[in-house]
VODRENDO-422374 format. One record per atom (N, C-alpha, C): atom name; residue in three letters; x, y, z. Coordinates in nm, 2 decimals, m for minus. Layout:
+----+-----+--------+--------+--------+
: at :  aa :     xx :     yy :     zz :
+----+-----+--------+--------+--------+
: CA : ala :      X :      Y :      Z :
...
+----+-----+--------+--------+--------+
This chain:
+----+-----+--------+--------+--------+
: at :  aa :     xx :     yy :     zz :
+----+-----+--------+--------+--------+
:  N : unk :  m1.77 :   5.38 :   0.72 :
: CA : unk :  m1.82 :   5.50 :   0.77 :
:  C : unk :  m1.72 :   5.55 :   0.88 :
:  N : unk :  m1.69 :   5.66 :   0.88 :
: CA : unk :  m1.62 :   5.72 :   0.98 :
:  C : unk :  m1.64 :   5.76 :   1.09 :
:  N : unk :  m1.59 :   5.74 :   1.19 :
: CA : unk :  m1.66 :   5.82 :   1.29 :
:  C : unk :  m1.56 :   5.92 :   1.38 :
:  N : unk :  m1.68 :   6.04 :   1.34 :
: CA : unk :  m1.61 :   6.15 :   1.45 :
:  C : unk :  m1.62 :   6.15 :   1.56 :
:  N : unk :  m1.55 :   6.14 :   1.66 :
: CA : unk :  m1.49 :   6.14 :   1.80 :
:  C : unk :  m1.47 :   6.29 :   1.82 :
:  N : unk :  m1.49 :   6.28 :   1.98 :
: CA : unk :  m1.44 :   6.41 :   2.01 :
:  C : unk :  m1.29 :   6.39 :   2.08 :
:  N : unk :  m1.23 :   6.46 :   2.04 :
: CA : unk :  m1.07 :   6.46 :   2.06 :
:  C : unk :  m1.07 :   6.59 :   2.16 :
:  N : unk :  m0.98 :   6.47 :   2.26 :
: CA : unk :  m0.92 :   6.52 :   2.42 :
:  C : unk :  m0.84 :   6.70 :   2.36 :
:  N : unk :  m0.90 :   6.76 :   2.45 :
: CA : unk :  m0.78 :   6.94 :   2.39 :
:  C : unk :  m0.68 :   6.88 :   2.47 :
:  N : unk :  m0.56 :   6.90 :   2.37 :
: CA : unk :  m0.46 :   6.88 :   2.47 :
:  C : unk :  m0.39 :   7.02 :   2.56 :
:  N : unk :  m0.35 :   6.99 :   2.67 :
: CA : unk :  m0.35 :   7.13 :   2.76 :
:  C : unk :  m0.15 :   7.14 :   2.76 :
:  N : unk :  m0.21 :   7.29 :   2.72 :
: CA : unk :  m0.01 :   7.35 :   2.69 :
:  C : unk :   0.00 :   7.41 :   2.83 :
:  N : unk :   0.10 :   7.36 :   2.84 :
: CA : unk :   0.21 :   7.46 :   2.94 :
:  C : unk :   0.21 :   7.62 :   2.96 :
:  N : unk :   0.22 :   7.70 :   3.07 :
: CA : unk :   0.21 :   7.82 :   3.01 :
:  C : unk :   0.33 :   7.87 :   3.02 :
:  N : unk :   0.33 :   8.02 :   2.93 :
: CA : unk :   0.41 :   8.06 :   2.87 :
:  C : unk :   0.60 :   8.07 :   3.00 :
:  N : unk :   0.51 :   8.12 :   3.12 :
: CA : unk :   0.58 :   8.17 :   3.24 :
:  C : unk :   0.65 :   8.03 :   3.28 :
:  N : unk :   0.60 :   7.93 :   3.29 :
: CA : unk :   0.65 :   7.77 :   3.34 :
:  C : unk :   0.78 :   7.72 :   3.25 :
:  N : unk :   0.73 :   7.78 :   3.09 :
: CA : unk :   0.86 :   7.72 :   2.97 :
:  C : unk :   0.95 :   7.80 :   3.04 :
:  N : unk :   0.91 :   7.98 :   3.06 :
: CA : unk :   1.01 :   8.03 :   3.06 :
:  C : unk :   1.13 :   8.05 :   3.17 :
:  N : unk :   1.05 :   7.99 :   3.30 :
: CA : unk :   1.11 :   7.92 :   3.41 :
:  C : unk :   1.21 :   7.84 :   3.39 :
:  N : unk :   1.18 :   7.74 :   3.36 :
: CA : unk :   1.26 :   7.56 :   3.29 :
:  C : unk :   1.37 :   7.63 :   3.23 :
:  N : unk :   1.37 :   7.71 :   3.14 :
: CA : unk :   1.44 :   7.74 :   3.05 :
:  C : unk :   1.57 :   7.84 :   3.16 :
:  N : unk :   1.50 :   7.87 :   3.24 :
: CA : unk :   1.64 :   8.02 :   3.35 :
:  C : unk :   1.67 :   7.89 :   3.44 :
:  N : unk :   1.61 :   7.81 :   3.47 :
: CA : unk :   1.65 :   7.72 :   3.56 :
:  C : unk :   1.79 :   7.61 :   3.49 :
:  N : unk :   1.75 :   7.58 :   3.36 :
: CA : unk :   1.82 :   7.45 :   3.32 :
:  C : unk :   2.00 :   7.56 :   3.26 :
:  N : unk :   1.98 :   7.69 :   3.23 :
: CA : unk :   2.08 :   7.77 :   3.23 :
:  C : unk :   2.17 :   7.79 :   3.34 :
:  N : unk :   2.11 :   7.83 :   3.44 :
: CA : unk :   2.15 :   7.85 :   3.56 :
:  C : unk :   2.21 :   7.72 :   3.62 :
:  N : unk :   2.15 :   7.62 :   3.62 :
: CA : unk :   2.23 :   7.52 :   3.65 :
:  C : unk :   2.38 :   7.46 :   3.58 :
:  N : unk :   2.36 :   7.46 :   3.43 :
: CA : unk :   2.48 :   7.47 :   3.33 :
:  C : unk :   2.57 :   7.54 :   3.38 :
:  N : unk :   2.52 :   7.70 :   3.43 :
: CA : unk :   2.61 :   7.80 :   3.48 :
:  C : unk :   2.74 :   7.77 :   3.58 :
:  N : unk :   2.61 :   7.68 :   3.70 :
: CA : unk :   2.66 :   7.63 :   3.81 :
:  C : unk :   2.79 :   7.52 :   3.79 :
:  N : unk :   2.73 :   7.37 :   3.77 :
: CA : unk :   2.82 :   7.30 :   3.67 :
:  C : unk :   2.89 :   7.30 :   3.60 :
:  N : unk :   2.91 :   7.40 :   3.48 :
: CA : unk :   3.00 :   7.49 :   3.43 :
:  C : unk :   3.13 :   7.48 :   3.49 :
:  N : unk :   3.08 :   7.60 :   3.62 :
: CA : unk :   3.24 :   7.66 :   3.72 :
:  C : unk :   3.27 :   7.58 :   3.81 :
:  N : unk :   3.20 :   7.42 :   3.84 :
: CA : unk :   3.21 :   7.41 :   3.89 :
:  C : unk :   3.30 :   7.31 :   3.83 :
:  N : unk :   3.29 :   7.23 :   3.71 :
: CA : unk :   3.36 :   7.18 :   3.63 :
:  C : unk :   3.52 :   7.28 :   3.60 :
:  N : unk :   3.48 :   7.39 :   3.59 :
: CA : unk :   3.64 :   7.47 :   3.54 :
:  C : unk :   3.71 :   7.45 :   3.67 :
:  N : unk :   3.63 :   7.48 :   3.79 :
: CA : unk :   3.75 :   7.49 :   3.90 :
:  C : unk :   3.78 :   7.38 :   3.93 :
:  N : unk :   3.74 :   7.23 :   3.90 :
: CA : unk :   3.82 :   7.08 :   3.92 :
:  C : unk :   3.89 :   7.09 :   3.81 :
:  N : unk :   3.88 :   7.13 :   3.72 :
: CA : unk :   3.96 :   7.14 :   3.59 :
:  C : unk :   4.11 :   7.20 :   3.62 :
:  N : unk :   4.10 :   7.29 :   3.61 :
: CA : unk :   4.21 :   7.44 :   3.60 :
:  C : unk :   4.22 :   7.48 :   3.71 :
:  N : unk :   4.15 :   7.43 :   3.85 :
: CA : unk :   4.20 :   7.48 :   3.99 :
:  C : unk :   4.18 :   7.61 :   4.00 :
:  N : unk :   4.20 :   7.65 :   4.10 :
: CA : unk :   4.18 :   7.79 :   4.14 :
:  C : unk :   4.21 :   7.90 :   4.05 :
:  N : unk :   4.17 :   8.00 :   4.11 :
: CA : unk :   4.11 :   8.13 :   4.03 :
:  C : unk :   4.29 :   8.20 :   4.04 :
:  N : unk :   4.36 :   8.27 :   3.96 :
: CA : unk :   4.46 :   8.34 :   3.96 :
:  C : unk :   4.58 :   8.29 :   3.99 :
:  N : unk :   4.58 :   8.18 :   3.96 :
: CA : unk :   4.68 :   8.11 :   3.99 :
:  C : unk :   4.73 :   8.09 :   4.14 :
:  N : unk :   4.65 :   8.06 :   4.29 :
: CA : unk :   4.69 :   8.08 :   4.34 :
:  C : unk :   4.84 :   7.99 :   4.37 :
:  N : unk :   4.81 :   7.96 :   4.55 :
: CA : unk :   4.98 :   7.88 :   4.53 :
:  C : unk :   4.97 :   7.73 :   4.56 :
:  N : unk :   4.98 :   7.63 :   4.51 :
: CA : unk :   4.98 :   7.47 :   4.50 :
:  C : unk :   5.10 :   7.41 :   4.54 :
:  N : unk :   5.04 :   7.28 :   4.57 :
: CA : unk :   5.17 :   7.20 :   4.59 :
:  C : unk :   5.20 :   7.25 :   4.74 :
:  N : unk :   5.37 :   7.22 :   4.77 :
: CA : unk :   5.43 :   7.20 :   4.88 :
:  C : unk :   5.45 :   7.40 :   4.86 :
:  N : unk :   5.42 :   7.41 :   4.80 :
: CA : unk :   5.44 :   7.60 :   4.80 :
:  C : unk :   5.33 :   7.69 :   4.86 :
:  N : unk :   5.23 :   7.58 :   4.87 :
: CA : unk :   5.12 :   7.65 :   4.98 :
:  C : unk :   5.09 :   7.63 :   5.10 :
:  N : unk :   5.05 :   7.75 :   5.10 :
: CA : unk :   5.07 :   7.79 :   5.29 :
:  C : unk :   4.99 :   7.69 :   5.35 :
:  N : unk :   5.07 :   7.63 :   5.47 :
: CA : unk :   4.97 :   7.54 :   5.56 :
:  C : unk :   4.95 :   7.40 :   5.51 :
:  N : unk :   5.05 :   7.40 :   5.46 :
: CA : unk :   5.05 :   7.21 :   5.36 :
:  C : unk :   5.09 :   7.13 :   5.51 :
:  N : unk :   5.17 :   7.16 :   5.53 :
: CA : unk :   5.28 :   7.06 :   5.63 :
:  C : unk :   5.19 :   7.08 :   5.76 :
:  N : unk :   5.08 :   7.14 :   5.80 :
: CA : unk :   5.00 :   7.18 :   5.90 :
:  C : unk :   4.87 :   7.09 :   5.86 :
:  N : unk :   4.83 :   7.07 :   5.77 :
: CA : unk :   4.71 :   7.02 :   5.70 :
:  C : unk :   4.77 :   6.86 :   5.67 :
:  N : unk :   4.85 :   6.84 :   5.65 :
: CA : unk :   4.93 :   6.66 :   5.63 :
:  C : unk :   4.91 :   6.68 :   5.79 :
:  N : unk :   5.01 :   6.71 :   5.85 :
: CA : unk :   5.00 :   6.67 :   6.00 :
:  C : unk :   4.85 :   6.66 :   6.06 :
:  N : unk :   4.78 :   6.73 :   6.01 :
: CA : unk :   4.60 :   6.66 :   6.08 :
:  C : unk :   4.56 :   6.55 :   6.02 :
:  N : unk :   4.60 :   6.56 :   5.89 :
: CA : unk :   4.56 :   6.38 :   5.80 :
:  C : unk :   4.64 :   6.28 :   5.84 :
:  N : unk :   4.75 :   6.31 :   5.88 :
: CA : unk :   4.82 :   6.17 :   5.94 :
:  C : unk :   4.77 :   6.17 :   6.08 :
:  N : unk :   4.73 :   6.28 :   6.15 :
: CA : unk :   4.68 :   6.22 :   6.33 :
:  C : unk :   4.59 :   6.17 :   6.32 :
:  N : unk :   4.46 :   6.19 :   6.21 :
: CA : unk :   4.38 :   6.12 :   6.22 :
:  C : unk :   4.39 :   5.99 :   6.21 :
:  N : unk :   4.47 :   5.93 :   6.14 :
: CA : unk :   4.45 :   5.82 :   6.10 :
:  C : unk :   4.60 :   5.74 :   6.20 :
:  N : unk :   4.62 :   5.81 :   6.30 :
: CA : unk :   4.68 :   5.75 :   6.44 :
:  C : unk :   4.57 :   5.68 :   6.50 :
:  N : unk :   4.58 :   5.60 :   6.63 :
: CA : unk :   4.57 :   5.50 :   6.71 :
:  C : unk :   4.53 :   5.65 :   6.80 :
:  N : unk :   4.46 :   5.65 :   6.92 :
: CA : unk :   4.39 :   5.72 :   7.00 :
:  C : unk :   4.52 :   5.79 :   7.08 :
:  N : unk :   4.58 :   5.69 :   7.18 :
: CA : unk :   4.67 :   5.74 :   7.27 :
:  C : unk :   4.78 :   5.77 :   7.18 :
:  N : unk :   4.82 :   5.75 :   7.07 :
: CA : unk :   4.99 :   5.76 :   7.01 :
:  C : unk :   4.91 :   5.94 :   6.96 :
:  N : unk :   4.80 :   5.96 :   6.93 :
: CA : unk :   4.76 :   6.12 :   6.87 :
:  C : unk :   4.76 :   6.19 :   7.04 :
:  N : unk :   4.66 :   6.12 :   7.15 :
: CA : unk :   4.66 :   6.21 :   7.25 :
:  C : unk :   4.84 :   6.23 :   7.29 :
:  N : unk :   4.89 :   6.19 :   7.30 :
: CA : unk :   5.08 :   6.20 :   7.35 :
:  C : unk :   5.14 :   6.29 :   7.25 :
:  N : unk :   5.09 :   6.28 :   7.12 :
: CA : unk :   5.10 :   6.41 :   7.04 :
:  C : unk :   5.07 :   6.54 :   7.02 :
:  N : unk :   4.91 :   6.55 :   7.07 :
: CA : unk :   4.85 :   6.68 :   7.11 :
:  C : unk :   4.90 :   6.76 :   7.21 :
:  N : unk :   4.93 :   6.67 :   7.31 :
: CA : unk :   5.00 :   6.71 :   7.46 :
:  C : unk :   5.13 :   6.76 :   7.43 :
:  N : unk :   5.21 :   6.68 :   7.35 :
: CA : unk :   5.34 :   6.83 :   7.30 :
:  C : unk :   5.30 :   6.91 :   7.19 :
:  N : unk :   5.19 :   6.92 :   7.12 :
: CA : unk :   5.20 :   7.05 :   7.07 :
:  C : unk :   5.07 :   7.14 :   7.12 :
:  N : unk :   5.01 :   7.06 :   7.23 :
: CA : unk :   4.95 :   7.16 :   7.35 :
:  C : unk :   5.05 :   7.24 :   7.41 :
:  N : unk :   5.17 :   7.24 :   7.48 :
: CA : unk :   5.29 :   7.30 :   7.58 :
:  C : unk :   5.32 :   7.42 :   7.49 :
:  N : unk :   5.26 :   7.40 :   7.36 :
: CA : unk :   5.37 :   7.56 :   7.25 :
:  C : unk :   5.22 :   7.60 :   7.22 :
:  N : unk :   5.10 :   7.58 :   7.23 :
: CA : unk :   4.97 :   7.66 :   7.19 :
:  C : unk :   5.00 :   7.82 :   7.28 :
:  N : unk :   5.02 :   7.81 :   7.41 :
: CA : unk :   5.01 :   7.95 :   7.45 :
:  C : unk :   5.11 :   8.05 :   7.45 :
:  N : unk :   5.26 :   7.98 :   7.38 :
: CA : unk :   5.33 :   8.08 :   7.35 :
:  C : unk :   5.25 :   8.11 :   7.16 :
:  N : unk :   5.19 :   8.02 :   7.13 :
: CA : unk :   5.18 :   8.07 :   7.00 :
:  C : unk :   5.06 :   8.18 :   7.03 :
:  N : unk :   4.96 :   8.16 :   7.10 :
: CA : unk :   4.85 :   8.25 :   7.14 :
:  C : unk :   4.91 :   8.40 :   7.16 :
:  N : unk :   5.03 :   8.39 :   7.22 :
: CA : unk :   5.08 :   8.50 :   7.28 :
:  C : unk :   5.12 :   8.60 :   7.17 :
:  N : unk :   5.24 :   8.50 :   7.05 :
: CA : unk :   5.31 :   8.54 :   6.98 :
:  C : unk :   5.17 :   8.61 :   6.87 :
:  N : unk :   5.09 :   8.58 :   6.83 :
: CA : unk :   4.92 :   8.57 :   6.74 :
:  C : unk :   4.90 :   8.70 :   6.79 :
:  N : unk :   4.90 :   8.77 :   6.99 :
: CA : unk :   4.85 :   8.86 :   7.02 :
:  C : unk :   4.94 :   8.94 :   6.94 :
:  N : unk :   5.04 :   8.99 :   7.02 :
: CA : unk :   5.15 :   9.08 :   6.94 :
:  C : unk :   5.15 :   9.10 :   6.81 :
:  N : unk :   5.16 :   9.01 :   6.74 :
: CA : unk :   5.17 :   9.03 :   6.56 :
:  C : unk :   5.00 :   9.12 :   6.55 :
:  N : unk :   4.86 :   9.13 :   6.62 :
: CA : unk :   4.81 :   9.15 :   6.62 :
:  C : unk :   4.81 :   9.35 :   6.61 :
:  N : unk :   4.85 :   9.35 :   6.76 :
: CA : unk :   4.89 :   9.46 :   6.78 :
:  C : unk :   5.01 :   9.49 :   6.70 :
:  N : unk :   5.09 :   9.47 :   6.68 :
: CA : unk :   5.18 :   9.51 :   6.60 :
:  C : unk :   5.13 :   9.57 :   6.45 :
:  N : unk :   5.03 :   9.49 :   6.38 :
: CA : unk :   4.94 :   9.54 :   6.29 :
:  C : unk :   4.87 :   9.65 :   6.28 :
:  N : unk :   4.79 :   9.64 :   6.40 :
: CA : unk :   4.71 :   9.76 :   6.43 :
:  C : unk :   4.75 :   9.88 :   6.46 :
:  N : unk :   4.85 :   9.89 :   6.52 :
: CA : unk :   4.99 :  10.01 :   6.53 :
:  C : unk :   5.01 :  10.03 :   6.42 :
:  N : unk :   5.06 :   9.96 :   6.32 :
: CA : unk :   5.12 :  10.02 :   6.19 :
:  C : unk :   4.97 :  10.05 :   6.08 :
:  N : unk :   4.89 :   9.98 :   6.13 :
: CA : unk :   4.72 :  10.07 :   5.99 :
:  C : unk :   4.71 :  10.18 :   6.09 :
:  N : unk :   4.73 :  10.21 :   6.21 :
: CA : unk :   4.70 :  10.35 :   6.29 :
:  C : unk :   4.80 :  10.42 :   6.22 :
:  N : unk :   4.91 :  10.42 :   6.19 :
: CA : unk :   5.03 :  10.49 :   6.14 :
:  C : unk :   4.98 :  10.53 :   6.01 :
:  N : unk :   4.95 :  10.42 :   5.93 :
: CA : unk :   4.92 :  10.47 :   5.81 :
:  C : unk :   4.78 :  10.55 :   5.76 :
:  N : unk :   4.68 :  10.54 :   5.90 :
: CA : unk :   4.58 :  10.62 :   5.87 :
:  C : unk :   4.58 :  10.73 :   5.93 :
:  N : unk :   4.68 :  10.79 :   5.98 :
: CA : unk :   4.71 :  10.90 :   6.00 :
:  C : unk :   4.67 :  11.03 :   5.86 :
:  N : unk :   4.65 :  11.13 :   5.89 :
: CA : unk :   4.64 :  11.25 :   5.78 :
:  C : unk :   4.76 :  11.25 :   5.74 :
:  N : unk :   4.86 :  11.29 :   5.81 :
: CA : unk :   5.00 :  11.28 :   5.76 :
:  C : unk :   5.10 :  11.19 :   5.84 :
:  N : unk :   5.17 :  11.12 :   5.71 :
: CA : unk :   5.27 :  10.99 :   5.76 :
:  C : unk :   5.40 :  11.05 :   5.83 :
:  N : unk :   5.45 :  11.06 :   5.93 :
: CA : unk :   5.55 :  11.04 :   6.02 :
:  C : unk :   5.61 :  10.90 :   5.97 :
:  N : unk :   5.70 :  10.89 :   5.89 :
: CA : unk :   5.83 :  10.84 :   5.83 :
:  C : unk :   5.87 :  10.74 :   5.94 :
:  N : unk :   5.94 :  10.85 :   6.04 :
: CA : unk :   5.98 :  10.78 :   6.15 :
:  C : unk :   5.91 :  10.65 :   6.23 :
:  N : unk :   5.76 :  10.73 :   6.24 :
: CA : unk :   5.72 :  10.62 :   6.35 :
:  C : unk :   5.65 :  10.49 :   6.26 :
:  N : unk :   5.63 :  10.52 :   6.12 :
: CA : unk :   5.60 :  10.45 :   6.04 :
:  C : unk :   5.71 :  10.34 :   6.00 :
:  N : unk :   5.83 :  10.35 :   6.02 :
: CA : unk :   5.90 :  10.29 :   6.05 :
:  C : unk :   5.96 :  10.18 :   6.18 :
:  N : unk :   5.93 :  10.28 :   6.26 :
: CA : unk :   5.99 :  10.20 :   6.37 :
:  C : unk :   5.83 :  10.06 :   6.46 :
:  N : unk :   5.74 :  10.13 :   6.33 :
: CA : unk :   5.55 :  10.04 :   6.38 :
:  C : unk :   5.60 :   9.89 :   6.22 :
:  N : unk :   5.67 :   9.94 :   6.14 :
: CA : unk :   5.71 :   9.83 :   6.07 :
:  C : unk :   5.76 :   9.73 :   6.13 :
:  N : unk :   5.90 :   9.80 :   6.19 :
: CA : unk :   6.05 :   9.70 :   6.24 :
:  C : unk :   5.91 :   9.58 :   6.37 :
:  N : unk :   5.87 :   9.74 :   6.46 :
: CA : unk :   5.78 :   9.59 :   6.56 :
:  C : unk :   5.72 :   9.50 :   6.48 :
:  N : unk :   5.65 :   9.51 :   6.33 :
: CA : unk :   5.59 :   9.40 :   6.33 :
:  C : unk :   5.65 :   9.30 :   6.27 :
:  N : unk :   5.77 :   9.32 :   6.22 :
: CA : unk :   5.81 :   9.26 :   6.15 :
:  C : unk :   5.87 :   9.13 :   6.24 :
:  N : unk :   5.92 :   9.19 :   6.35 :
: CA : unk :   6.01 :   9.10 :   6.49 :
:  C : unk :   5.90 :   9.07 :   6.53 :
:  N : unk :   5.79 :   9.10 :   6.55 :
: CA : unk :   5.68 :   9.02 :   6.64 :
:  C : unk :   5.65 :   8.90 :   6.53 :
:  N : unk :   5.61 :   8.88 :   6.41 :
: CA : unk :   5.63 :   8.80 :   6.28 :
:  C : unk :   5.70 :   8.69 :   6.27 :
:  N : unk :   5.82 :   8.76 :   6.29 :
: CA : unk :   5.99 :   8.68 :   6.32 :
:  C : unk :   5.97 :   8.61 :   6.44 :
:  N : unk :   5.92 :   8.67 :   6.56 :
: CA : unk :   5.92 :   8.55 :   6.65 :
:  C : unk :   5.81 :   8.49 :   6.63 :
:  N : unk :   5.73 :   8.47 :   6.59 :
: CA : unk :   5.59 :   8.38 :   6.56 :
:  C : unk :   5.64 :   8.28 :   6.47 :
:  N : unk :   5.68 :   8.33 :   6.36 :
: CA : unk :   5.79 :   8.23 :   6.27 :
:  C : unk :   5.82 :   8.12 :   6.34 :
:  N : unk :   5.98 :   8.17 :   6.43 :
: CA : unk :   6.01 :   8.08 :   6.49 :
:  C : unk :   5.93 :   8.01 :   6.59 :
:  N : unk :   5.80 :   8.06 :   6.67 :
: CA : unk :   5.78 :   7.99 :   6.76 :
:  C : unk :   5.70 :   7.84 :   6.67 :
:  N : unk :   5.63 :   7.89 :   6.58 :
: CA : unk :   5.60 :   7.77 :   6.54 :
:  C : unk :   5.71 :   7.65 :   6.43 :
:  N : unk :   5.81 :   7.72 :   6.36 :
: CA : unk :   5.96 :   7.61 :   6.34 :
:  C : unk :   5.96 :   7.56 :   6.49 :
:  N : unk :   5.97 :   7.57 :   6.59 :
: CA : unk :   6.01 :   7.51 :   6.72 :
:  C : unk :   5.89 :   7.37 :   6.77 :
:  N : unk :   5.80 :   7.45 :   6.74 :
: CA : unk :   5.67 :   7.32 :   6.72 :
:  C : unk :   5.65 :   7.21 :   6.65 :
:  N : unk :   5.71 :   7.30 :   6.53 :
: CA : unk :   5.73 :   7.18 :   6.42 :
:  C : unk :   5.86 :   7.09 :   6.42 :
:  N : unk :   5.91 :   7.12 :   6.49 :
: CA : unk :   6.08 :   7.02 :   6.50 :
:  C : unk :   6.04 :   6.97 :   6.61 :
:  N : unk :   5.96 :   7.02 :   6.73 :
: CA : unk :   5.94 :   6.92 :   6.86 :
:  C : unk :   5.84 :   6.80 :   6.76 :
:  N : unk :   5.74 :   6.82 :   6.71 :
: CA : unk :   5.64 :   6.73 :   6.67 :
:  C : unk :   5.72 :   6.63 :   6.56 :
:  N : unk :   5.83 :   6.69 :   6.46 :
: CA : unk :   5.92 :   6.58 :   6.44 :
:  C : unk :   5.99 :   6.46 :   6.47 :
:  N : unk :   6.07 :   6.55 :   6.59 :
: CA : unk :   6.09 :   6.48 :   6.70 :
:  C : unk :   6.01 :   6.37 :   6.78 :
:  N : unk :   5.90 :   6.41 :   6.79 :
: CA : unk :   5.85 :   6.29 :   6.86 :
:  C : unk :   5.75 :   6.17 :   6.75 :
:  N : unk :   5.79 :   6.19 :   6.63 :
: CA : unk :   5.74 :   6.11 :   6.57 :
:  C : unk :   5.78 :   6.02 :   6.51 :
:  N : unk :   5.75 :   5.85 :   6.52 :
: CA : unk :   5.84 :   5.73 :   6.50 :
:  C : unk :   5.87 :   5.73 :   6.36 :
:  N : unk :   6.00 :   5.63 :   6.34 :
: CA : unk :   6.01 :   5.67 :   6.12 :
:  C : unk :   5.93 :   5.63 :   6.13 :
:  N : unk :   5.83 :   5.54 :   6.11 :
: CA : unk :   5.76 :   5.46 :   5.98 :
:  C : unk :   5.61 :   5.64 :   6.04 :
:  N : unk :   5.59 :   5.70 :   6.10 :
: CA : unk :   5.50 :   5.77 :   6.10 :
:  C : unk :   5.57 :   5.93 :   6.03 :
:  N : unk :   5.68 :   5.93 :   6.02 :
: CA : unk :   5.81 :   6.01 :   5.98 :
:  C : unk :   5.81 :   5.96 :   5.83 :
:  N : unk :   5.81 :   5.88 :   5.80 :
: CA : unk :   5.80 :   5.85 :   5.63 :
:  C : unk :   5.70 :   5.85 :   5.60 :
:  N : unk :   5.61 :   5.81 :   5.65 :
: CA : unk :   5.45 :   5.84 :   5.60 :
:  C : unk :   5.41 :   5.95 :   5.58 :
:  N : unk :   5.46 :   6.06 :   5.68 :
: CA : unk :   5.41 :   6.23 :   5.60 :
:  C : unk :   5.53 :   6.23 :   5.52 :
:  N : unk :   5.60 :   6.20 :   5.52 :
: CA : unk :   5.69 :   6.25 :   5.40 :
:  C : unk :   5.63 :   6.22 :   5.32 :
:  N : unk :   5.59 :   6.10 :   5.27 :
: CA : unk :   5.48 :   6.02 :   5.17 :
:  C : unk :   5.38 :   6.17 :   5.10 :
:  N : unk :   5.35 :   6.18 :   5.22 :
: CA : unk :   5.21 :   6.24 :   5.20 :
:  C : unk :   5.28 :   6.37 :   5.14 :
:  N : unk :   5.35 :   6.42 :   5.20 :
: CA : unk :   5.41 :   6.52 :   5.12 :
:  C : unk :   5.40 :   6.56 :   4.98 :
:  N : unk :   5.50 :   6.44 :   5.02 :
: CA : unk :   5.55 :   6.43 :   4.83 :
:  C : unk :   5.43 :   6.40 :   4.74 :
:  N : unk :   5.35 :   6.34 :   4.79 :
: CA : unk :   5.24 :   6.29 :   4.75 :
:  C : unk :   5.15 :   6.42 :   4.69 :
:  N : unk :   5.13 :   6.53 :   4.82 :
: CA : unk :   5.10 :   6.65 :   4.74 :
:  C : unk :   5.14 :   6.73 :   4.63 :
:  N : unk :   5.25 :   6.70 :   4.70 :
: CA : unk :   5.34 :   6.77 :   4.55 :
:  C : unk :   5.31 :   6.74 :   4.40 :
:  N : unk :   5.27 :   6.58 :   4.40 :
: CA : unk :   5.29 :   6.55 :   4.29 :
:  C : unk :   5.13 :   6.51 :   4.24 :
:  N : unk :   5.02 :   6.58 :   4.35 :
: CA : unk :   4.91 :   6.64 :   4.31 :
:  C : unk :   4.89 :   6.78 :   4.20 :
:  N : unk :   4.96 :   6.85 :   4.20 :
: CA : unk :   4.94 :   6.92 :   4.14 :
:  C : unk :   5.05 :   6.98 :   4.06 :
:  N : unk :   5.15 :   6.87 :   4.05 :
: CA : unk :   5.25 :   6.90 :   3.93 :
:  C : unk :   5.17 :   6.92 :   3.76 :
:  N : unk :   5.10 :   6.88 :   3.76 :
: CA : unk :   5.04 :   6.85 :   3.64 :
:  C : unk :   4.88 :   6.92 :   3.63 :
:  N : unk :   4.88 :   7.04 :   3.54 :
: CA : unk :   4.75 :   7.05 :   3.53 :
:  C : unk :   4.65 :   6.97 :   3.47 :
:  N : unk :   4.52 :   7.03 :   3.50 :
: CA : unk :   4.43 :   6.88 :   3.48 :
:  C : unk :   4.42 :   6.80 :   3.35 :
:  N : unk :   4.42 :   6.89 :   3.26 :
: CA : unk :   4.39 :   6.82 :   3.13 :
:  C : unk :   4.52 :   6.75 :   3.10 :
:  N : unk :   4.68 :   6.79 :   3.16 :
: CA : unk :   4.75 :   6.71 :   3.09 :
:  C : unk :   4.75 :   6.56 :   3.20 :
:  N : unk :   4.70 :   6.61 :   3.33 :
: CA : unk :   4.73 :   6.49 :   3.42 :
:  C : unk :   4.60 :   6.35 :   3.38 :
:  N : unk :   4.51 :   6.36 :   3.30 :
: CA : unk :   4.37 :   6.29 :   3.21 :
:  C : unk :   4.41 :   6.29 :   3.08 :
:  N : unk :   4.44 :   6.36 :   3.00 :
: CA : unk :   4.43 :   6.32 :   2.88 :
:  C : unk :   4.55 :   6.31 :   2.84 :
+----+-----+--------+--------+--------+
């Protein structure tokens, strides 16, 4: 003999919750996705890699002080403390020198002349900022022992040869 049982209703999900899960688990793919292409293929438009990007040799120089001894970094800071306020200085100028030349150019009508001569300042205000910081960088040379002198070189080259190879050929 059989017996009929009453059988549990089983309770559905509603429609709004599937359709949640569903924008959610997309969205996330989306995320993971780019987030996967930009470790992959690196930045967007090719920017600039390697020892050809701006602020390499500024960004090694913080990775290697870190990993100095306390007083051998403070004796370091302290000479490239002595060139921070000509750099501040040289930062103000290039500033103003800028803003002189977008005043020039948002003029109704361009004056050739003065549009020229708001160039030449910025360009010598630029030029000495340049140098002031080459001067910083050859004092901080300077005071740095070989074996701490080969080690950013290290690190250098090291970057370099981070991004010689795009990703798929540097894995697979």
């Amino acid at each position: 003999m059989s017996k009929k049982g009453k059988t549990a209703k089983v309770r559905k999900a509603p429609r709004w919750m599937k359709i949640t899960l569903v924008l959610s688990l997309a969205l996330n793919l989306l995320v993971f996705g780019a987030m996967g292409a930009r470790y992959a293929f690196g930045p967007p438009h090719g920017a600039a890699r390697g020892l050809g990007a701006p602020g390499v040799m500024l960004m090694e120089g913080r990775r290697m002080m870190r990993k100095l001894p306390p007083e051998r970094r403070r004796a370091l800071r302290t000479m490239i403390g002595k060139h921070r306020m000509e750099l501040r200085q040289q930062k103000r100028k290039i500033a103003r020198a800028r803003a002189r030349l977008a005043r020039q150019m948002a003029a109704d009508k361009l004056d050739m002349a003065a549009y020229k001569a708001a160039m030449a300042k910025m360009q010598q205000a630029e030029t000495k900022g340049y140098e002031t910081v080459m001067r910083m960088r050859e004092d901080f040379f300077r005071a740095l022992t070989r074996k701490e002198r080969q080690i950013f070189a290290r690190r250098l080259l090291k970057h370099r040869q981070k991004y010689k190879k795009p990703f798929w050929r540097r894995y697979f």
